[in-house]
DRENKE-526434 format. One line per field, with one value per residue: residue in three letters; residue number from 1; x, y, z of N, C-alpha, C, O in turn. Coordinates in nm, 2 decimals. Layout:
N
code: (ALA/...)
pos: (NUM/...)
nxx: (X/...)
nyy: (Y/...)
nzz: (Z/...)
caxx: (X/...)
cayy: (Y/...)
cazz: (Z/...)
cxx: (X/...)
cyy: (Y/...)
czz: (Z/...)
oxx: (X/...)
oyy: (Y/...)
ozz: (Z/...)
This chain:
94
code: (UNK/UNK/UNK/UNK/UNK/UNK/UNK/UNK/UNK/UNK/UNK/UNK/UNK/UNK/UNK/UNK/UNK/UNK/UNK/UNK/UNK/UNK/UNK/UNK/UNK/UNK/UNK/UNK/UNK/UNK/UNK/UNK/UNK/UNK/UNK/UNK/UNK/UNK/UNK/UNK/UNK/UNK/UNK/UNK/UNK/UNK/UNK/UNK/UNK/UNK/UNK/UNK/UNK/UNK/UNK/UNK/UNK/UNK/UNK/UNK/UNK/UNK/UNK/UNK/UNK/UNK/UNK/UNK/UNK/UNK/UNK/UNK/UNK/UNK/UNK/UNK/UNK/UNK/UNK/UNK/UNK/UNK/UNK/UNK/UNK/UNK/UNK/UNK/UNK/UNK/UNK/UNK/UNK/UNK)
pos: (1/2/3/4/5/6/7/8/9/10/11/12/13/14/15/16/17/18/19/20/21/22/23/24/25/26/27/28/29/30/31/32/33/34/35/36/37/38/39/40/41/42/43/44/45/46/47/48/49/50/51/52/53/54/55/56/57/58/59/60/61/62/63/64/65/66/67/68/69/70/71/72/73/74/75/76/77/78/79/80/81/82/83/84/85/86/87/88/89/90/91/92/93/94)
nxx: (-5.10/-5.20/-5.48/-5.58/-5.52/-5.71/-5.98/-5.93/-5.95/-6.22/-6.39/-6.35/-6.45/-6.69/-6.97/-7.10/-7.37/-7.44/-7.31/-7.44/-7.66/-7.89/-8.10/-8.09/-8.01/-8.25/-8.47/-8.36/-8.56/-8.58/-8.65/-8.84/-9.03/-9.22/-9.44/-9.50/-9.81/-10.14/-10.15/-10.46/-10.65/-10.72/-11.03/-11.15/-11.12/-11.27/-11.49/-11.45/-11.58/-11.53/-11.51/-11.32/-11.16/-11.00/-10.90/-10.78/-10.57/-10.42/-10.35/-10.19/-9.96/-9.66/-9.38/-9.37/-9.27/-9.49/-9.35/-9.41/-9.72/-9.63/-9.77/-9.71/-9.71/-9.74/-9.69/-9.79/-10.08/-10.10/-10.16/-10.38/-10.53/-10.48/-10.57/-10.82/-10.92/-10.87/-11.08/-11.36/-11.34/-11.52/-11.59/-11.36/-11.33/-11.22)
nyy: (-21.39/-21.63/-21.64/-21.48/-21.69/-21.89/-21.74/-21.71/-22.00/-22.01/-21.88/-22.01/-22.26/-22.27/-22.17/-21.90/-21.84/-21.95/-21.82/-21.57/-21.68/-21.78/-22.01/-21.97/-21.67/-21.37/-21.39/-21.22/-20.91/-20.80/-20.57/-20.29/-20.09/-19.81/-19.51/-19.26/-19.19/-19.01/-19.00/-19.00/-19.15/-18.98/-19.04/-19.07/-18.80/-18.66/-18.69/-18.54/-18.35/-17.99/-18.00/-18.23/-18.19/-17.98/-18.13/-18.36/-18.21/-18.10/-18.37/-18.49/-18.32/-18.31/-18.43/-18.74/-19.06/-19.33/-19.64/-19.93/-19.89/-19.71/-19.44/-19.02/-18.77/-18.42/-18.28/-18.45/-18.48/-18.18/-18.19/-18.36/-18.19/-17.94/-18.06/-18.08/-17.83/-17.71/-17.86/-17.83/-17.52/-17.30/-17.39/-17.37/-17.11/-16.88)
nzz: (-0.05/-0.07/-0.03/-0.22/-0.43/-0.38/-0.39/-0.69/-0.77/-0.68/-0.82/-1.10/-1.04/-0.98/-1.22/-1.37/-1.37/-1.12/-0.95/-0.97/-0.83/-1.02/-1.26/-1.54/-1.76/-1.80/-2.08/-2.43/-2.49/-2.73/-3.04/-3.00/-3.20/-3.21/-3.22/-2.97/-2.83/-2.73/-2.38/-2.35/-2.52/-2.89/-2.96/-2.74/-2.61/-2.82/-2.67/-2.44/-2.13/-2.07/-1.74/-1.79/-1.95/-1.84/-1.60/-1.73/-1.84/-1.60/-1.46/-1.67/-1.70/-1.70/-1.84/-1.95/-2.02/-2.06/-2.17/-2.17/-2.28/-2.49/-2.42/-2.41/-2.23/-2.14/-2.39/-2.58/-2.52/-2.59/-2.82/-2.91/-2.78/-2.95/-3.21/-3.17/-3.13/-3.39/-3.51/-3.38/-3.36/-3.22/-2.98/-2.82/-2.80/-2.57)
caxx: (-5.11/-5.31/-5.60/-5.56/-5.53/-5.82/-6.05/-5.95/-6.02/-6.37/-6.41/-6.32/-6.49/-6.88/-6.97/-7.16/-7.50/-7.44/-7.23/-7.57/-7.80/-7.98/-8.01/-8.04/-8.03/-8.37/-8.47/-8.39/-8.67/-8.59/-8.63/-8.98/-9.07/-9.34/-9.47/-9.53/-9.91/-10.14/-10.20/-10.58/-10.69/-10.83/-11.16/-11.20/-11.10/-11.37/-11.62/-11.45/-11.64/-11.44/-11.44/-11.32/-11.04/-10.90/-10.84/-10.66/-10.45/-10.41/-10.33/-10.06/-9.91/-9.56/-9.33/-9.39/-9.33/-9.51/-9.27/-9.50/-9.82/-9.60/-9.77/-9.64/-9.75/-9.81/-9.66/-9.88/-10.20/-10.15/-10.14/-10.46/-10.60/-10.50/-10.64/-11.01/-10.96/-10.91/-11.22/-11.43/-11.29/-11.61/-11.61/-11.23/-11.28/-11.28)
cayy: (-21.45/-21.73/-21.58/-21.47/-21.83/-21.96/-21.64/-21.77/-22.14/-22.00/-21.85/-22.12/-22.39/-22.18/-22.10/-21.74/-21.84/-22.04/-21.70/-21.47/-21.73/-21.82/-22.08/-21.89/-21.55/-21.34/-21.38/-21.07/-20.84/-20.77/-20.46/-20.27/-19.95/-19.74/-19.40/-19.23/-19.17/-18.95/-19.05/-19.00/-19.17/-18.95/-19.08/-19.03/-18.68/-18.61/-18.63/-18.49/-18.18/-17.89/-18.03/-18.32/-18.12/-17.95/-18.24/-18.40/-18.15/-18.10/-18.51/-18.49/-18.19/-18.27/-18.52/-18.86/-19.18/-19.48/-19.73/-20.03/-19.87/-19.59/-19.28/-18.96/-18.70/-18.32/-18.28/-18.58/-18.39/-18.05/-18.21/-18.40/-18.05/-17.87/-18.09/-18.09/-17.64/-17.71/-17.91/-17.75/-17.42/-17.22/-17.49/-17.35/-16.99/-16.82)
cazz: (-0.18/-0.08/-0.05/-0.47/-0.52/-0.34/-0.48/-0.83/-0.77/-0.62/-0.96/-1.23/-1.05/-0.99/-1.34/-1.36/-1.26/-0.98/-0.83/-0.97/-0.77/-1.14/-1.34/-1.65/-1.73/-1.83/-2.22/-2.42/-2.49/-2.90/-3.07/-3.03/-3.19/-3.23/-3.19/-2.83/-2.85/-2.60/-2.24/-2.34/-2.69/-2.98/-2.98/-2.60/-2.65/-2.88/-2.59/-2.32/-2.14/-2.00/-1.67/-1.80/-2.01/-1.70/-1.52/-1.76/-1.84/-1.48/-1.44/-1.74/-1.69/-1.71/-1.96/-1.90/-2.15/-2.01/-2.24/-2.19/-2.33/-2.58/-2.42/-2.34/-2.09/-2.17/-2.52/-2.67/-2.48/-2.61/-2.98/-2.95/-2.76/-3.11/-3.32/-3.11/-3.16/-3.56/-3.55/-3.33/-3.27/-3.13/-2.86/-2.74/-2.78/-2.42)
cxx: (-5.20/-5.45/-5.65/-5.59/-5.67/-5.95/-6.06/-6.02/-6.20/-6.42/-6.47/-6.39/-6.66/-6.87/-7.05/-7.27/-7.45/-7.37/-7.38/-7.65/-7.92/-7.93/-7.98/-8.06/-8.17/-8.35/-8.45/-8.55/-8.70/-8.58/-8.79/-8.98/-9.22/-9.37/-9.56/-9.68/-9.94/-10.19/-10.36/-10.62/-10.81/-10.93/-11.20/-11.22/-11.22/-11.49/-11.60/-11.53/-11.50/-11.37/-11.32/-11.11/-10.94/-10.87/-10.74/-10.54/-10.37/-10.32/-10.17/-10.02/-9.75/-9.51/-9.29/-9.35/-9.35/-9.43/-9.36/-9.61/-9.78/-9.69/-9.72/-9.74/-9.81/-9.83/-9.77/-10.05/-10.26/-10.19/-10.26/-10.57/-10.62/-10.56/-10.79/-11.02/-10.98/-11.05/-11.35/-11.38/-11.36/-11.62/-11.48/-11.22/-11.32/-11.27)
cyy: (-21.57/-21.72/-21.57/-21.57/-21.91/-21.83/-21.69/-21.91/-22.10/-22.00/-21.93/-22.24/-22.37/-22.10/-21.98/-21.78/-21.92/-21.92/-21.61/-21.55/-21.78/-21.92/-22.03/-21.75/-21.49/-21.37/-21.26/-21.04/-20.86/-20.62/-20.45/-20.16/-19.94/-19.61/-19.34/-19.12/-19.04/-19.05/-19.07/-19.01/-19.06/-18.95/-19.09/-18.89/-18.58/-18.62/-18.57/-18.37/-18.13/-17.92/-18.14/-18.31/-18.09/-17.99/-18.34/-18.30/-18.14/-18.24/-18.52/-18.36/-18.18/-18.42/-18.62/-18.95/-19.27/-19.55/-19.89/-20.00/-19.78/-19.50/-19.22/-18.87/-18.53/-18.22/-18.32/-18.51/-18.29/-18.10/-18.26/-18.24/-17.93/-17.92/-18.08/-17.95/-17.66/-17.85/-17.87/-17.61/-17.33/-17.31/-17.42/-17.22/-16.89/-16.68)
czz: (-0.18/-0.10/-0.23/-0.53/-0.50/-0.44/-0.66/-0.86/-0.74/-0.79/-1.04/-1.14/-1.01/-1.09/-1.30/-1.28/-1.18/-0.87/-0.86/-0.90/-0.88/-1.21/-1.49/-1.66/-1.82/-2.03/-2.30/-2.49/-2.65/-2.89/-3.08/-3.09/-3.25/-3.19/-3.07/-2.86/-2.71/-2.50/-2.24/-2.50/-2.76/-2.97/-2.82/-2.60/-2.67/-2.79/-2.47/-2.32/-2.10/-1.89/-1.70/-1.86/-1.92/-1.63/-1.61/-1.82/-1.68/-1.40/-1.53/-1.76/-1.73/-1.85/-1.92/-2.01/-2.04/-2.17/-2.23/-2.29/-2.46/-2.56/-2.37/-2.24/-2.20/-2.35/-2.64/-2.67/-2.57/-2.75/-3.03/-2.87/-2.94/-3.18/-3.30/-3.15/-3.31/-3.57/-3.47/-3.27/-3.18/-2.98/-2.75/-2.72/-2.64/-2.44)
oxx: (-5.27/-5.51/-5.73/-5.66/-5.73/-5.99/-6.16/-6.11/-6.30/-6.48/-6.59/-6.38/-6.74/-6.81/-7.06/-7.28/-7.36/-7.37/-7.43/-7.76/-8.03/-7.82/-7.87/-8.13/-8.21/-8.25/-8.53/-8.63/-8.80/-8.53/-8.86/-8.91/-9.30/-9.30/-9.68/-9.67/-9.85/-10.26/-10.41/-10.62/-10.92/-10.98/-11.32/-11.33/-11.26/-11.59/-11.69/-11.57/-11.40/-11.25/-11.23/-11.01/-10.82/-10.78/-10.63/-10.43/-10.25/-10.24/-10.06/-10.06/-9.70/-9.59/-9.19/-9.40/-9.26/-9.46/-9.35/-9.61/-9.86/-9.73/-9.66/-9.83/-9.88/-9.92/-9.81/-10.13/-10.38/-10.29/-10.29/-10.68/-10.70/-10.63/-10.87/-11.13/-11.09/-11.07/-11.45/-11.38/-11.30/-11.67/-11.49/-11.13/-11.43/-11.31)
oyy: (-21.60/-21.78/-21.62/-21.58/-21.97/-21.86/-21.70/-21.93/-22.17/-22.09/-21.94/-22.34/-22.46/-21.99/-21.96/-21.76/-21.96/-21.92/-21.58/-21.50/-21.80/-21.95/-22.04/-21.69/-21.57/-21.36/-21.17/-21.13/-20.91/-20.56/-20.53/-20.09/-20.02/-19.59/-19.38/-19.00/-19.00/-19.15/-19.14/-18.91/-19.05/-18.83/-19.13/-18.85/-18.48/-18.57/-18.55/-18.30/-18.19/-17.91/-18.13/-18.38/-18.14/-17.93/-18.39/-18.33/-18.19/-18.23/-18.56/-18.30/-18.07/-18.49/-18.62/-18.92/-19.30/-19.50/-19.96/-20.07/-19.78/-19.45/-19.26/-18.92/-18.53/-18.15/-18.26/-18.50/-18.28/-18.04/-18.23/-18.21/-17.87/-17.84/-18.08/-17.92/-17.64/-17.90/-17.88/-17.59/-17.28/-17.25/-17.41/-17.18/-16.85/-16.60)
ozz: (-0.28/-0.19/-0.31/-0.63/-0.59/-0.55/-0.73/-0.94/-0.78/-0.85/-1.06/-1.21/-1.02/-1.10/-1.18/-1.15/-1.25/-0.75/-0.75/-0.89/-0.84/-1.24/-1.55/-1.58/-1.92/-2.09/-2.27/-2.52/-2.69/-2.80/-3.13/-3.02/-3.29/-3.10/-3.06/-2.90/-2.63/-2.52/-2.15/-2.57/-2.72/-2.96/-2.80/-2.58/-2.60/-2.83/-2.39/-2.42/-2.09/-1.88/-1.62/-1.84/-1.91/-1.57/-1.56/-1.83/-1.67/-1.31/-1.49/-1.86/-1.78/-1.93/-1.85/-2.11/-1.95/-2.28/-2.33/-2.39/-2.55/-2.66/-2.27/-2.18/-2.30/-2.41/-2.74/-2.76/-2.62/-2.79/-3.14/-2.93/-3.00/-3.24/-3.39/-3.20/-3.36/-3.67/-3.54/-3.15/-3.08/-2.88/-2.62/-2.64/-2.62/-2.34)
């Protein structure tokens, strides 16, 4: 039972930070939104070559969100890939 007692006094007389090792705790962040773009901007896009194509698909291949930058991975890709076939389609036809 002693023990219980002493454990509580530890407690109540080291406020929180001083038991976390801080003196304050981090600031919050807020609220961010925004829409999860591609891994490779539009207007880059429009000059990739082939090789250039196959490697990034190759590179984002799977489903990624970078959350710092808002892009995604293969999803976000294929979307700006469709839109380069409806504007140049003879370019995509194999």
């Amino acid at each position: 039972m002693p023990a219980r007692s002493c454990h509580r006094r530890a407690l109540s007389c080291n406020p929180p930070e001083r038991r976390l090792d801080q003196d304050e705790p981090a600031p919050p962040v807020g609220i961010q939104v925004g829409t999860i773009g591609p891994p490779i901007p539009e207007t880059a896009a429009q000059h990739m070559n082939d090789e250039q194509w196959l490697g990034a698909i190759s590179k984002h291949d799977g489903e990624r969100t970078d959350w710092s930058s808002f892009t995604g991975g293969a999803q976000e890709m294929a979307r700006v890939l469709e839109q380069e076939t409806i504007t140049d389609p003879a370019r995509f036809v194999a």
